[in-house]
N, C-alpha and C positions, 0 to 999 in steps of 0.2 A: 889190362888190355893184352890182348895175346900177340905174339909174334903172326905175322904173315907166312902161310904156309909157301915154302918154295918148294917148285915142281923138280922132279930131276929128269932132265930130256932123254936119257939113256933108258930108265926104267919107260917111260912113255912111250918112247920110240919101240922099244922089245913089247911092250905091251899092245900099242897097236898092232905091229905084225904079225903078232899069234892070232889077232880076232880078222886080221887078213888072211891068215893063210885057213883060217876056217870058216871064211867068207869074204871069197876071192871080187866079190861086184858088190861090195858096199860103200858107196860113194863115201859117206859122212868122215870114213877110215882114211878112203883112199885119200882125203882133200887132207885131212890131218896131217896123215902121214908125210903128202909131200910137203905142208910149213914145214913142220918139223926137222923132214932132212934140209931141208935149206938155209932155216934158224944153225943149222951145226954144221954148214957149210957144206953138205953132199948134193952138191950141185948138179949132178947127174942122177942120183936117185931122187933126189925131186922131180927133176923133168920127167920122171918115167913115169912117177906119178902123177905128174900133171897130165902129161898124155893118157895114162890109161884113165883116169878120169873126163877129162873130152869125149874118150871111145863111150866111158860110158854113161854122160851125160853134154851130146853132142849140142843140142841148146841152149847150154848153161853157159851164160856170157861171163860168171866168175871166172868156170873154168877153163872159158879161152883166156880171159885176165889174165889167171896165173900161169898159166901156159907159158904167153907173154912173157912175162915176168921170168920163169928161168931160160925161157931161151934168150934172153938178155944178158942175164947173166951168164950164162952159156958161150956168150958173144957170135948169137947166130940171127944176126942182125937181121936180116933179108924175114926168116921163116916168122921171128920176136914180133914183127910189124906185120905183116901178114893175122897172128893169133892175134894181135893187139885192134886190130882193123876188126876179124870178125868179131872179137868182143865188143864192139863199140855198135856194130851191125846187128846184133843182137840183144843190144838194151845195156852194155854198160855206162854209163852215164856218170861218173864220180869226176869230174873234170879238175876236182882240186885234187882228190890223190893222186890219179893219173903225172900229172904234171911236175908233183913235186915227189911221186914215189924213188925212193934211189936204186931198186932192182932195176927202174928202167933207165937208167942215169947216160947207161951207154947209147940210146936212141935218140935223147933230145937233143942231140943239134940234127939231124937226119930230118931233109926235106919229110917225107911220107911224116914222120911222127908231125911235127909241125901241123901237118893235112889234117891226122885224124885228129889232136887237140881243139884245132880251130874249127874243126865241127863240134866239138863239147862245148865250146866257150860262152861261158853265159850271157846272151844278148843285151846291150845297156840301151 
């Protein structure tokens, strides 16, 4: 049995950016890229990429999800619930990660987060 290939997030990360920077509006990159920076803690170049992925797939309720997600981590509370709202406005619907995800750990005692979960919650 073979060993399990491990990734190394450095070469990934430089790897992605070169097929960004020679294709500046490729979603599939851009969504990568931003885990990636956030997986190694650049928490700001995530979000840039979470935003520029919104600009360029404005209906994609992942990509207000992750949006979400680092501006939480960001700790910008107010805008984090705001992306997380329109994500939810837009068809995200995953009501058990939502809830127990820990990017958004800093929203859940925050009345509005409470809001948008208790519209996910699954009707008994």
């Amino acid at each position: 049995m073979s060993k399990p290939k491990q990734t190394d997030p450095a070469f990934e990360t430089a790897f992605f950016e070169s097929v960004l920077r020679n294709n500046p509006r490729y979603p599939d990159v851009v969504e990568l890229l931003g885990g990636l920076y956030t997986k190694q803690g650049r928490i700001a170049e995530g979000l840039k990429m979470d935003r520029r992925m919104v600009r360029l797939q404005p209906e994609n309720p992942t990509a207000h999800y992750n949006l979400a997600c680092s501006l939480a981590l960001s700790r910008r509370t107010g805008e984090a619930l705001r992306a997380l709202k329109q994500a939810v406005t837009l068809g995200y619907t995953d009501f058990d990660w939502i809830s127990q995800d820990p990017d958004l750990e800093g929203l859940q005692k925050h009345p509005e987060f409470q809001r948008i979960l208790s519209q996910l919650q699954p009707k008994s």
